[in-house]
C-alpha positions in Angstrom: 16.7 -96.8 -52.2 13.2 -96.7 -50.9 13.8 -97.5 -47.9 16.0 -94.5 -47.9 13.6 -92.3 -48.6 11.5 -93.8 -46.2 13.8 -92.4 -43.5 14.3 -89.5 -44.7 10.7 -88.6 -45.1 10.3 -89.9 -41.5 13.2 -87.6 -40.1 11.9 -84.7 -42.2 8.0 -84.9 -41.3 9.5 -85.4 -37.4 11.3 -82.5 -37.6 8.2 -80.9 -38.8 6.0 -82.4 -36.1 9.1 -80.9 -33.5 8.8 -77.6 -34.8 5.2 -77.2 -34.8 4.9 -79.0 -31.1 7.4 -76.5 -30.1 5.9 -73.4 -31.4 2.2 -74.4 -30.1 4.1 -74.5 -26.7 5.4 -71.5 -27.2 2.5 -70.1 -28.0 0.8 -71.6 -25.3 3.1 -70.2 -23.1 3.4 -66.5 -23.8 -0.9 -66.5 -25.1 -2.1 -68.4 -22.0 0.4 -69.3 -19.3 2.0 -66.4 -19.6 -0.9 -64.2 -20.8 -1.1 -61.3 -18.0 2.9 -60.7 -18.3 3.0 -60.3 -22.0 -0.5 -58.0 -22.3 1.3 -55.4 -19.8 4.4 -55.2 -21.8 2.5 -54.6 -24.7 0.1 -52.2 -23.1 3.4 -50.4 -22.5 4.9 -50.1 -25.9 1.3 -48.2 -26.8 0.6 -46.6 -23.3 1.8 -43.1 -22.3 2.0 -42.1 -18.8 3.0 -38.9 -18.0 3.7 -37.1 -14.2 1.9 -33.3 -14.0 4.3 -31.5 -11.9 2.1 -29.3 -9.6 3.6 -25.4 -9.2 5.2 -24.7 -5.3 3.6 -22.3 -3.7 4.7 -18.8 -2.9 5.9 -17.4 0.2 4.6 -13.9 0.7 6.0 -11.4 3.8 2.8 -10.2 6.1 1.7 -7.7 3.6 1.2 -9.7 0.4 4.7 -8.8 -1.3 6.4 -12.0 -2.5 9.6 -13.3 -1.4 9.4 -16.6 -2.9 8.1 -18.6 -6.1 8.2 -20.4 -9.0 9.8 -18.6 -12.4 10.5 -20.2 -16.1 14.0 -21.7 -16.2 15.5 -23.0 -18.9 18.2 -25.8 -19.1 21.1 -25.5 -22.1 21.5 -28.6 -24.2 23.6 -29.5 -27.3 23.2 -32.5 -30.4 26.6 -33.8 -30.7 25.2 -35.8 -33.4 24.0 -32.8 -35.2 26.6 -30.6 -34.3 29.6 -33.3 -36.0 26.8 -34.3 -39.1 27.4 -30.2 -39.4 31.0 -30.0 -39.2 31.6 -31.8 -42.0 28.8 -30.9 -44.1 30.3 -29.7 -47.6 28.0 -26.8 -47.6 29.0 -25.2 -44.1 33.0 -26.1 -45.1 32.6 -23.6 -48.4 31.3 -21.2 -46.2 33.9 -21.8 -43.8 31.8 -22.2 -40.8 32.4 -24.4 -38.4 29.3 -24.5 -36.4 31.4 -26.5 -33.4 33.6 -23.8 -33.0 30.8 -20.9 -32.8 28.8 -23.2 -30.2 31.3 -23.4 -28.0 32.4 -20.0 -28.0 29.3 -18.6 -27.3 28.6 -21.0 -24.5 32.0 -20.3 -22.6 31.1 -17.0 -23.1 27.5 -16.9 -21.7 27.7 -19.7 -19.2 31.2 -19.7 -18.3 31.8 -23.1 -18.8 35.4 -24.3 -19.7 36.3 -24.5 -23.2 37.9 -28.1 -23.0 35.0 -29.4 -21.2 32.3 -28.3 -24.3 34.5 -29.6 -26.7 34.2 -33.1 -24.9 30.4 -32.8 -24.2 30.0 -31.7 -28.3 31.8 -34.7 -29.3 30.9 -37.4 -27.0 29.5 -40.9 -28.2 28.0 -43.4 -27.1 29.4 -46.8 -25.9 28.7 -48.3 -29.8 30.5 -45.7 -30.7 28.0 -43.2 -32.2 27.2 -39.6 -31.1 24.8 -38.7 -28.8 21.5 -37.2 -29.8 20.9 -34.8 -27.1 23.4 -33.8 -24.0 22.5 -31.1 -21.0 25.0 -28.9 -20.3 25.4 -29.4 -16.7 25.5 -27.6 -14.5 26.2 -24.2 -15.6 23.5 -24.7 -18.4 20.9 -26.2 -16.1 18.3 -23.9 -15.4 19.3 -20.6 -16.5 17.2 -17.6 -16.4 15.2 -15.8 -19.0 18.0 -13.1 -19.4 21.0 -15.9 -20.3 18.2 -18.1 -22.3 17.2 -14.8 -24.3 21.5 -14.9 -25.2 21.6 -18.1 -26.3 18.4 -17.6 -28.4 19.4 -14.8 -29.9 22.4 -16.4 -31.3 20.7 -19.7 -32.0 18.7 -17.3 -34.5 21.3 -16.1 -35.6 23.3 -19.0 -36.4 20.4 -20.6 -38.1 20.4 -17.2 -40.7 23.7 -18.0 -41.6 23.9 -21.3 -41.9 20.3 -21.4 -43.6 19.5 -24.8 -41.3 16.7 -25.1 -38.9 18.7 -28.0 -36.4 21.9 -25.9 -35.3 22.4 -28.4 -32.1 21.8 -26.1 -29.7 18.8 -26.1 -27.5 16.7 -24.5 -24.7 14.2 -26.5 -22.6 11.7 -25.2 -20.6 12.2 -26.1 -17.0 10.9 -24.4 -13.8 13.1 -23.1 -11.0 12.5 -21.3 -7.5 13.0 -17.5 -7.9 13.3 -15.5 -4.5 13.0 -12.0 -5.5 14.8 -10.1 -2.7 18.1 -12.3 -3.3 20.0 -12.4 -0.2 17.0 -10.9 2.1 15.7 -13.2 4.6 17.5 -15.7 3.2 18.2 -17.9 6.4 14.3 -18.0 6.9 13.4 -18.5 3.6 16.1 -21.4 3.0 16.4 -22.3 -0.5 15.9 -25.5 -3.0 18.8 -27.0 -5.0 18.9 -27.9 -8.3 16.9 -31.0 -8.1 14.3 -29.2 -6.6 15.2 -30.4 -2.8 14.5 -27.8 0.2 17.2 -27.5 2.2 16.9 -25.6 5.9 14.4 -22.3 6.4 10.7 -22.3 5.2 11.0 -24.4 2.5 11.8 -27.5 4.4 10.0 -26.9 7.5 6.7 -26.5 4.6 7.6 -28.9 1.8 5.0 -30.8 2.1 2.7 -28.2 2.2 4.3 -25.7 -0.6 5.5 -29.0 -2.9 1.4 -30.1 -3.7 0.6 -33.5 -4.8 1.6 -34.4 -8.7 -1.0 -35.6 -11.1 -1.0 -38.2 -14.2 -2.2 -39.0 -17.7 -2.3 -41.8 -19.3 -3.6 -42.8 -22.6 -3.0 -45.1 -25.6 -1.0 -44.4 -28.9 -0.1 -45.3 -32.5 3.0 -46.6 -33.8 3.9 -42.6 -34.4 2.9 -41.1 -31.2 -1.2 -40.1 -31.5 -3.6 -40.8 -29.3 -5.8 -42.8 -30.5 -9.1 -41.3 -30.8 -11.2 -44.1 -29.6 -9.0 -45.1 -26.3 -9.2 -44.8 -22.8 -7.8 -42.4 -20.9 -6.8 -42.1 -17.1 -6.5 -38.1 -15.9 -5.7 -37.3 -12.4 -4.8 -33.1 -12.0 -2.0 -32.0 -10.3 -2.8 -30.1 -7.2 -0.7 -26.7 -6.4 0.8 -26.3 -3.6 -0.5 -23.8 -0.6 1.1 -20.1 -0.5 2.5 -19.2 2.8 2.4 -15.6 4.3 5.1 -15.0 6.8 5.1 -12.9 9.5 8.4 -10.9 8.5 7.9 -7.3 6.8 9.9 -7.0 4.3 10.7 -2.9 5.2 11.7 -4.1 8.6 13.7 -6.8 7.2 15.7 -4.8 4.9 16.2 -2.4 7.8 18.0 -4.8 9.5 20.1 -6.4 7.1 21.6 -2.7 5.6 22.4 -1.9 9.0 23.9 -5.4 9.8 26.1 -4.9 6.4 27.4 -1.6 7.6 28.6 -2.8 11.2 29.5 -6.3 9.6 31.7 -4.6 6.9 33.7 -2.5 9.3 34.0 -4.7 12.6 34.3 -8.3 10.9 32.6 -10.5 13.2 32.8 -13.7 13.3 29.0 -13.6 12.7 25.6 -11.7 13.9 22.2 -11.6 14.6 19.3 -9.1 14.6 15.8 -10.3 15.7 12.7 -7.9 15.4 9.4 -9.3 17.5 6.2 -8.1 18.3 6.2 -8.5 22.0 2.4 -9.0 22.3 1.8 -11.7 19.9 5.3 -13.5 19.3 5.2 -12.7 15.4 8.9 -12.3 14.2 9.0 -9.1 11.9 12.6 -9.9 11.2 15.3 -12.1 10.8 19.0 -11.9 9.7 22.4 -13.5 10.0 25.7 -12.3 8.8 26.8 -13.8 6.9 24.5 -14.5 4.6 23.7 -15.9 1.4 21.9 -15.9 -2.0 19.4 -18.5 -2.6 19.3 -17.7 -6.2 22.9 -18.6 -6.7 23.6 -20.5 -2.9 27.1 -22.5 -5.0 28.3 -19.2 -5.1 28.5 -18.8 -0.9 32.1 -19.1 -0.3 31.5 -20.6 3.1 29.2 -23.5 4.8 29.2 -21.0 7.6 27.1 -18.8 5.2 23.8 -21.5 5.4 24.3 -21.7 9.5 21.8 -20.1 10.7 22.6 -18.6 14.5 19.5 -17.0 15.1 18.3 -20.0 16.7 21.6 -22.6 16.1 23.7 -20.9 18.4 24.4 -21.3 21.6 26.0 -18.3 23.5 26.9 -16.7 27.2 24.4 -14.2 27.2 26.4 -11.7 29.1 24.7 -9.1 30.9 21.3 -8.9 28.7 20.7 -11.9 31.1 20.6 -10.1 33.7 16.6 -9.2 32.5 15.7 -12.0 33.9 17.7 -11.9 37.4 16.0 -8.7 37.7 12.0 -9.7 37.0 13.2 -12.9 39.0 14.0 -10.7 41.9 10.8 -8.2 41.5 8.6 -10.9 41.1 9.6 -12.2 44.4 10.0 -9.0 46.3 14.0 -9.4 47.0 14.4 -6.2 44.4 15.0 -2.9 46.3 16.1 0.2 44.1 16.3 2.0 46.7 18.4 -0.2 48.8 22.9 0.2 48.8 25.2 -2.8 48.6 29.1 -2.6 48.1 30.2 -2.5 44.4 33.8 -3.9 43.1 34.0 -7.8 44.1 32.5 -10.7 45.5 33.0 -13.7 46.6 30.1 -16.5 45.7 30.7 -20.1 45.2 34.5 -20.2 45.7 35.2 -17.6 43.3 35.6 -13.5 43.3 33.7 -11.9 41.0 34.3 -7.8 39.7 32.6 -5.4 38.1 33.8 -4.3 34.9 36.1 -1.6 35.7 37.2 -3.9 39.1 37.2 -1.4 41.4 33.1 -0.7 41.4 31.7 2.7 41.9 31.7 2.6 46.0 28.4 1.8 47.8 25.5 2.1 45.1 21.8 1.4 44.9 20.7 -1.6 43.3 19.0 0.6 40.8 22.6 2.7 40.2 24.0 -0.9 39.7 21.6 -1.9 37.5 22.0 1.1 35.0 25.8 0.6 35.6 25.2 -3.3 35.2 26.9 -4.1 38.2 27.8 -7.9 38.4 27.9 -7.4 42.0 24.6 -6.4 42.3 23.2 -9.5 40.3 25.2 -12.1 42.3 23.8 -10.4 45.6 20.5 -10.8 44.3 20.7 -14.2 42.5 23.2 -16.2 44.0 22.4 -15.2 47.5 18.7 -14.3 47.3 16.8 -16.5 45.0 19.0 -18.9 45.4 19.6 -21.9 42.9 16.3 -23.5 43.2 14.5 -20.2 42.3 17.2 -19.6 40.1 16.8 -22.0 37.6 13.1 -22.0 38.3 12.6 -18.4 36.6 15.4 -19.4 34.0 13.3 -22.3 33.3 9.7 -20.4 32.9 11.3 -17.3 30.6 12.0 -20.4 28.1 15.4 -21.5 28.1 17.0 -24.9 28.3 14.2 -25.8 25.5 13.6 -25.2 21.8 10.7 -22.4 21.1 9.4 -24.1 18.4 9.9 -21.5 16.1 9.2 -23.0 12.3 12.7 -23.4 11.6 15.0 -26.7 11.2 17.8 -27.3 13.4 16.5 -25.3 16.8 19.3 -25.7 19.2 17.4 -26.2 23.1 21.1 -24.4 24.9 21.7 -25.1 27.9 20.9 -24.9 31.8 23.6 -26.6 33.7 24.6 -26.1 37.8 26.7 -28.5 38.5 28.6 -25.7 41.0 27.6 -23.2 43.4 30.2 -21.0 41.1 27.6 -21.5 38.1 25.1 -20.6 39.8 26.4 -17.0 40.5 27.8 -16.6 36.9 24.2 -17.2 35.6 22.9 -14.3 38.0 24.6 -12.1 35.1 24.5 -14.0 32.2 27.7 -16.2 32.3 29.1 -19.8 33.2 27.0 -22.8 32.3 24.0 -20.8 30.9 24.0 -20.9 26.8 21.2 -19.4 24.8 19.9 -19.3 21.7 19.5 -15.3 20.6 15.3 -16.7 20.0 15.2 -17.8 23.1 16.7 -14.5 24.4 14.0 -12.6 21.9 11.2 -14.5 23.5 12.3 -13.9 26.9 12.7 -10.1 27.1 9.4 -9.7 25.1 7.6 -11.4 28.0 8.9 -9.1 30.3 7.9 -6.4 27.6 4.3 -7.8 26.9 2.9 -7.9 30.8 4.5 -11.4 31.8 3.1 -13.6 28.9 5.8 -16.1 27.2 4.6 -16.1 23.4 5.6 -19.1 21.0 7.7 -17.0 18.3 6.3 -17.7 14.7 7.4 -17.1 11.4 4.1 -18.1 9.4 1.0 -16.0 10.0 -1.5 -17.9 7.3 -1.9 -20.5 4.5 -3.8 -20.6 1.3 -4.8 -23.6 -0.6 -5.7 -22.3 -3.6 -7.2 -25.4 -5.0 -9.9 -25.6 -2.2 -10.1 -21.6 -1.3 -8.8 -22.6 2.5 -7.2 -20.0 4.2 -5.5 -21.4 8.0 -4.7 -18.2 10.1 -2.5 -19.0 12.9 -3.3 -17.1 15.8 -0.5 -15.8 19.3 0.1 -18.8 21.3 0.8 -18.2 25.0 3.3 -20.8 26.5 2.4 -19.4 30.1 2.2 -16.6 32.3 6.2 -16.0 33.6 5.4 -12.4 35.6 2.6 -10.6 36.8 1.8 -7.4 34.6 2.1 -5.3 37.5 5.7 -6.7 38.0 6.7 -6.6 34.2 5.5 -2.7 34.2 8.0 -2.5 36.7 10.7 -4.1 35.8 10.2 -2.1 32.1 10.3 1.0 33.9 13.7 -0.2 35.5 15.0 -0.9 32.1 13.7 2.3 30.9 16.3 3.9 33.0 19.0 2.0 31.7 18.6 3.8 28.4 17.6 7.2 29.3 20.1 7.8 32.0 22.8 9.9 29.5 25.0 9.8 32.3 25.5 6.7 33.5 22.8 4.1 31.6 24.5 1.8 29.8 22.4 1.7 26.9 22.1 5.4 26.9 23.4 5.0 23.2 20.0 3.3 22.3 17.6 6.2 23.6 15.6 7.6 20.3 14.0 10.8 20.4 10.5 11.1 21.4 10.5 7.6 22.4 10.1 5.3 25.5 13.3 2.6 25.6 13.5 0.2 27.8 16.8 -2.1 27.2 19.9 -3.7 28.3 23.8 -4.3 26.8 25.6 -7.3 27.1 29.6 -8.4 26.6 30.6 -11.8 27.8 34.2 -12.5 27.1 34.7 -15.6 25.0 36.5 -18.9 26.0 39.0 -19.5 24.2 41.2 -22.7 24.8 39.3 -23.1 28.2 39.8 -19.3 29.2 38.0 -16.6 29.1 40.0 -14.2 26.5 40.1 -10.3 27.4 40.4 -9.2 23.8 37.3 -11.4 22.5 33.8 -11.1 23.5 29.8 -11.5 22.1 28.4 -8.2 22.6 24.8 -7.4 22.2 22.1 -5.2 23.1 18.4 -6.2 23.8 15.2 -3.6 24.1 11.7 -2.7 23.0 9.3 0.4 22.4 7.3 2.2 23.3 7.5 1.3 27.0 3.9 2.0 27.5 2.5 -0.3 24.4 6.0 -2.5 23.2 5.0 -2.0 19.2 8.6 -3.8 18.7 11.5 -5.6 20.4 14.7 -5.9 18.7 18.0 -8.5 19.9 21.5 -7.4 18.3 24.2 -10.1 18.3 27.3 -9.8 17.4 29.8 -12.6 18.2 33.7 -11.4 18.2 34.0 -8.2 16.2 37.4 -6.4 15.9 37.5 -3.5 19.0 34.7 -5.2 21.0 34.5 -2.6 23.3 33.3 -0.6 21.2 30.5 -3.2 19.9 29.1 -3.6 22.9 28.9 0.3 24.2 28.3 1.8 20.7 27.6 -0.6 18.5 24.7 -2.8 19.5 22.6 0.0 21.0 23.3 2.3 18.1 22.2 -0.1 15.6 19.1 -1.0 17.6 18.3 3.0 17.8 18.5 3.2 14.0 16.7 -0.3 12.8 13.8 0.5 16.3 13.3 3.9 14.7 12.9 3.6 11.2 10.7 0.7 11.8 8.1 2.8 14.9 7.9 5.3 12.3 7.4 3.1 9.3 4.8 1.2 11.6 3.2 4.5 12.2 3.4 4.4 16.0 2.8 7.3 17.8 5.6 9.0 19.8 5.3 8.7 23.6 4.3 12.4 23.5 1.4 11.8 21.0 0.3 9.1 23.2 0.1 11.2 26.0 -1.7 13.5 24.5 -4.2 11.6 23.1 -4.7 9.7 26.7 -5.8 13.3 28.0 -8.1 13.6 25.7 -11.9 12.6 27.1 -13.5 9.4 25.3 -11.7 6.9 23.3 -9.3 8.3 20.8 -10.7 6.5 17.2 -8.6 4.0 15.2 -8.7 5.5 11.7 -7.6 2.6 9.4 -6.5 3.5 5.6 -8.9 2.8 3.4 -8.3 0.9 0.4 -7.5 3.1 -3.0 -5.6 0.9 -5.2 -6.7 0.7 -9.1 -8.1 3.6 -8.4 -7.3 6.4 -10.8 -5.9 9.5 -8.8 -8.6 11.8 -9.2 -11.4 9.5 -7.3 -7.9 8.3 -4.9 -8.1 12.1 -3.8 -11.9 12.4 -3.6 -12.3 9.6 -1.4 -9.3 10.7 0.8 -10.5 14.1 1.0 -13.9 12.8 1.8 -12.4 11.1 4.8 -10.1 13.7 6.2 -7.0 11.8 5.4 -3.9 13.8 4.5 -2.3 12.3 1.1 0.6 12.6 -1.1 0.7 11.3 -4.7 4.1 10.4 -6.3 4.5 9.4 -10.2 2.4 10.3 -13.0 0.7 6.9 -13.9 -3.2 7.0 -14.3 -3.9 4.4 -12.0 -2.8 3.9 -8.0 -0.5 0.9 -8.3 0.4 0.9 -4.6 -0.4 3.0 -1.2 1.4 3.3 2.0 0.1 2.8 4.6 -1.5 -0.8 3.0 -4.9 -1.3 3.0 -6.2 -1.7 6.6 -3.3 -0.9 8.5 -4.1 1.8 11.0 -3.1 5.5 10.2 -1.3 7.4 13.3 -2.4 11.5 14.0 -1.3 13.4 11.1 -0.5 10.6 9.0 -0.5 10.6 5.3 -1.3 7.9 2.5 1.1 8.0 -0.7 -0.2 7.2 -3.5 2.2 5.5 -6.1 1.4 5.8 -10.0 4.0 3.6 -11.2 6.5 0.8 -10.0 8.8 2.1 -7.3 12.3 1.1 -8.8 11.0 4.0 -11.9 9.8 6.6 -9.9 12.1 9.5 -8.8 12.7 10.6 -5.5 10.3 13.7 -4.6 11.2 17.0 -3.0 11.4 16.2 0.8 12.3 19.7 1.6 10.2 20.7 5.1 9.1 17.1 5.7 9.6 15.3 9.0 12.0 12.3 9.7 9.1 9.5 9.7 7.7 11.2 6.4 11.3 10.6 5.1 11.7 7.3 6.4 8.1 6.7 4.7 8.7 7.7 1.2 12.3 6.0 1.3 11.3 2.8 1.9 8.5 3.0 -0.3 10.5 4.0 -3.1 13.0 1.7 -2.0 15.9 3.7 -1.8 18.9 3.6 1.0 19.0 7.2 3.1 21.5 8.5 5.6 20.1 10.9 8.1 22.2 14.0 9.6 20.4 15.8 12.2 17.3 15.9 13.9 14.0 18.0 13.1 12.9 18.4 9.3 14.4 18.5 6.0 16.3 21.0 4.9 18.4 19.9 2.2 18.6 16.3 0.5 21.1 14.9 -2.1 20.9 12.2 -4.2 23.4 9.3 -5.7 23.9 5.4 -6.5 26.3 3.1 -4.5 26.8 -0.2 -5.8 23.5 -0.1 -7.8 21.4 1.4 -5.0 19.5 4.7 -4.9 21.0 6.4 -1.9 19.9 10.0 -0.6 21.3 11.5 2.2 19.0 14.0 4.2 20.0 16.9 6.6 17.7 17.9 9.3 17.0 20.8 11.5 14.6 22.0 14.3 11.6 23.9 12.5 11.7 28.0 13.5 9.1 29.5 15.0 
């Protein structure tokens, strides 16, 4: 018996002994050995770490009026737990409301979302089996605007008044989203992000790094129910903003070009097209636009992938007889380029092949300056398959920038292509066909050389950047890639083109000429291939040209790649469109007509640059001192108490005769004045500045104007007639 409980002592105080040997190693091991592990892991069940998401900076057009930036999104979330809890809560049932039911109604009604698919997302559990606590609404509900979060809020108060119940199960997080506030303008240089915030193509992923900013962190230490505790330490790193970007592009000139664009796009159906607006001198690209297009606020909505291409400088196209620009300076440059001088038109033979005109037959012997205005293949194989030869050929082809990317600040630059594998290609290049493809930048670039006095420019898209956080403004300045032509021999080859346009008899871009103006231009059609031949029926017509001749203010390439009735695209459409979008942007810019010009050259001395002073925040009273203190001729328009906005902007230079208007109130809620007696570049003035659409009848001053919406734009449509005297 005692010996029994002996043992049993023994096995009882060793069990003991086991126990406590084991839990001194344990402790040993997470206090000691494994010491470092187990402090983090506690650190982290008191420690709060949280990222500071720094704001994306904004993307501005050349005067300061934003395109691009951040906005307060918010992204739709339901508590299945709550909503179910609800459901069957004995008070709601009395009152026969079932709070499921309204939720989703009002959610397939505001976000469209299927019925069947909120019903799963209101009752969905967990894997143990239990409902979830919180679920997004994805992806209609994920990062809606202020408009569709004020619905939902709305009836969130709503509901709560009925119900009496502060927790309906419906909720509305603040988020942040990328808001571009022209919509579809610009929209293939401006790109877009997605809905994770990613940038995809245009300015926002060539700039990311710059326009994303670097996030910041806190971190501190808590109690068990969230405080910070007074008393701990604290790690604080800011965010830093991202830098704002001004572009190049104007926004007037851009929307110029993209309501033409729509017009010719609606009626001809291309398969796509491309307008580019340059300043020759400095390689600054005042607009940009593809059909067709897309919405970066809503880019799921596109209904094609061929929306986001972008063939402004993706494509790669026969150039057709806009090519034959550079044949031309080619052949001036090295003397081979006689006007004056006859050849045979019709056909040729050059590298194995016969080459015709475009009505066959030719015109009978012509001058080289007749076949330029007629644009005479003929005339171009003569001089670049027999004079210049290949070597000098592809040399000039070469300098004027093709066969390379330009380096624009886009993704995706397609280099085209140079290839003479043949004599044949050789001679189709001479006008613009065969084994040449071009990119319509590269084609931009070019002509503005010849435009600018010889100079190739880099073309650029971003004129300066602004790091707010330091105060570190970069301006970019005009980068020459090298001289191509003398000046002497660009002025001449401009006047050549000049002729091309303002011969209404036989100029082929006669159809671009614009009244009181100097155009110098050129059309283009090349037939496309289609299964390895050249298809009669279907070709990529464009026109090419710049103003004023004597100081090239703009240059403007029209693209349009297989539009129904072709012929008609490339002898009436291109050229027209450039007259309209080259006019209303000289006389927005304020440039002087080539009369004006002349008149001030005759004039002894220097004429002065008169530069519009700045009046904004003014009230009107002092605005109209000051101007009439200056001399300046000014119009006010609204009946606000302070100048919100002028036109001309601050700075800009003021042409003879021009007049600052002075806006009193936002444009979109300012009527359109009475333009009765007013000229066409007043017109085109006060209509962009008040943002509405105008069709023009007639040439002189105004006479009558008329006023009405289209699709939720202003439009007024303006007859004009010569002043009597």
């Amino acid at each position: 018996m005692v010996k029994r409980i002996k043992l049993r002592t023994l096995a009882i105080g060793g069990l003991f002994t086991l126990f406590f040997v084991v839990i001194v190693g344990r402790l040993f091991w997470y206090q000691v050995w494994n010491q470092e592990f187990w402090m983090n892991e506690a650190k982290a069940s008191w420690s709060v770490k949280r990222e500071l998401a720094p704001t994306r900076g904004t993307v501005y057009d050349q005067k300061g009026e934003v395109l691009v930036m951040d906005a307060p999104a918010y992204t739709v979330a339901v508590g299945p737990r709550v909503i179910q809890e609800l459901r069957t809560s004995n008070k709601l049932v009395e009152k026969n409301i079932d709070v499921e039911r309204l939720i989703v109604d009002e959610l397939h009604k505001v976000l469209k979302k299927p019925e069947n698919e909120l019903y799963n997302l209101v009752r969905s559990k967990q894997d143990t089996g239990e409902y979830y606590i919180n679920r997004e609404v994805r992806s209609e509900g994920w990062k809606v605007e202020e408009e569709t979060a004020e619905q939902l809020r709305q009836f969130v108060s709503e509901l709560k008044e009925e119900t009496g119940l502060k927790d309906v199960g419906l909720y509305l997080m603040p988020e942040v989203k990328r808001f571009y506030a022209k919509n579809k303008l610009a929209s293939h240089v401006l790109g877009y992000t997605d809905k994770q915030g990613d940038p995809i193509g245009g300015i926002e992923e060539t700039f990311d790094e710059q326009l994303k900013g670097t996030p910041g962190v806190i971190q501190y230490e808590k109690d068990r129910i969230g405080n910070k505790l007074p008393t701990a330490s604290e790690v604080y790193k800011p965010e830093k903003d991202g830098q704002n970007i001004y572009l190049t592009i104007d926004r007037t000139i851009q929307q110029y070009i993209e309501d033409e664009m729509r017009e010719v796009y609606n009626r001809y159906s291309p398969h796509s097209m491309t307008v580019i607006a340059a300043d020759p001198k400095t390689g600054d690209i005042l607009g940009l636009a593809n059909m067709p297009d897309f919405n970066p606020n809503k880019y799921w909505e596109a209904s094609n992938i061929r929306n986001f291409y972008n063939p402004a400088i993706q494509a790669r196209y026969e150039p057709g007889s806009t090519f034959k620009i550079v044949t031309l300076a080619a052949a001036v440059e090295e003397g081979i380029f006689d006007p004056n001088a006859y050849f045979e038109s019709g056909s040729i033979r050059a590298g194995g092949r016969k080459i015709h005109d475009v009505n066959r037959v030719g015109w009978g012997t012509i001058s080289y300056l007749e076949g330029l205005k007629r644009s005479s293949n003929v005339a171009f194989v003569k001089l670049g398959f027999e004079q210049l030869q290949e070597e000098r050929m592809k040399s000039y082809i070469e300098k004027f920038g093709f066969g390379k990317p330009t380096g624009i600040e886009l993704p995706w630059e397609n280099s085209g292509q140079i290839q003479f594998q043949y004599p044949a290609d050789v001679a189709a290049a001479s006008y613009g066909h065969g084994k040449v493809l071009v990119t319509p930048i590269q084609q931009i670039m070019a002509v503005s050389a010849v435009a600018n006095g010889g100079k190739l420019m880099k073309p650029h898209l971003v004129r300066r950047t602004e790091d707010l956080v330091t105060g570190k403004v970069t301006e970019r300045e005009p980068e020459i890639v090298r001289q191509v032509i003398k000046p002497d021999v660009a002025k001449q080859v401009s006047e050549y083109l000049e002729q091309v346009v303002a011969d209404q008899k036989i100029g082929t871009g006669k159809n671009a000429y614009i009244e009181g103006y100097r155009v110098a231009g050129k059309t283009g059609t090349a037939l496309k291939v289609i299964n390895g031949e050249y298809d009669s029926q279907r070709a990529v017509v464009s026109f090419v040209g710049y103003a004023p001749v004597e100081d090239p203010r703009i240059a403007v390439l029209i693209v349009v790649d297989d539009p129904q009735d072709y012929w008609e695209g490339g002898g009436f459409v291109a050229p027209f469109m450039f007259k309209k979008i080259a006019s209303q942007s000289l006389r927005y810019m304020g440039v002087p007509t080539s009369h004006e010009m002349k008149d001030n050259g005759s004039k002894k001395g220097p004429v002065p640059i008169i530069k519009a002073p700045n009046i904004q925040g003014l009230k009107p009273y002092d605005a109209k001192r000051k101007l009439g203190e200056d001399g300046i001729v000014f119009e006010t328009v609204g009946a606000g108490s302070v100048v919100k906005r002028q036109y001309p902007a601050p700075g800009e230079p003021l042409a003879t005769g021009q007049r600052i208007y002075l806006l009193t109130d936002e444009p979109e809620k300012l009527p359109l004045p009475n333009l009765k007696g007013k000229s066409l570049r007043d017109v085109m003035e006060i209509t962009s500045l008040l943002n509405w659409k105008v069709r023009i009848d007639g040439e002189g001053y105004v006479t009558e104007q008329k006023t009405s919406t289209e699709n939720g734009q202003r439009m007024v449509e303006i007859k004009l007639a010569p002043k009597r005297t």
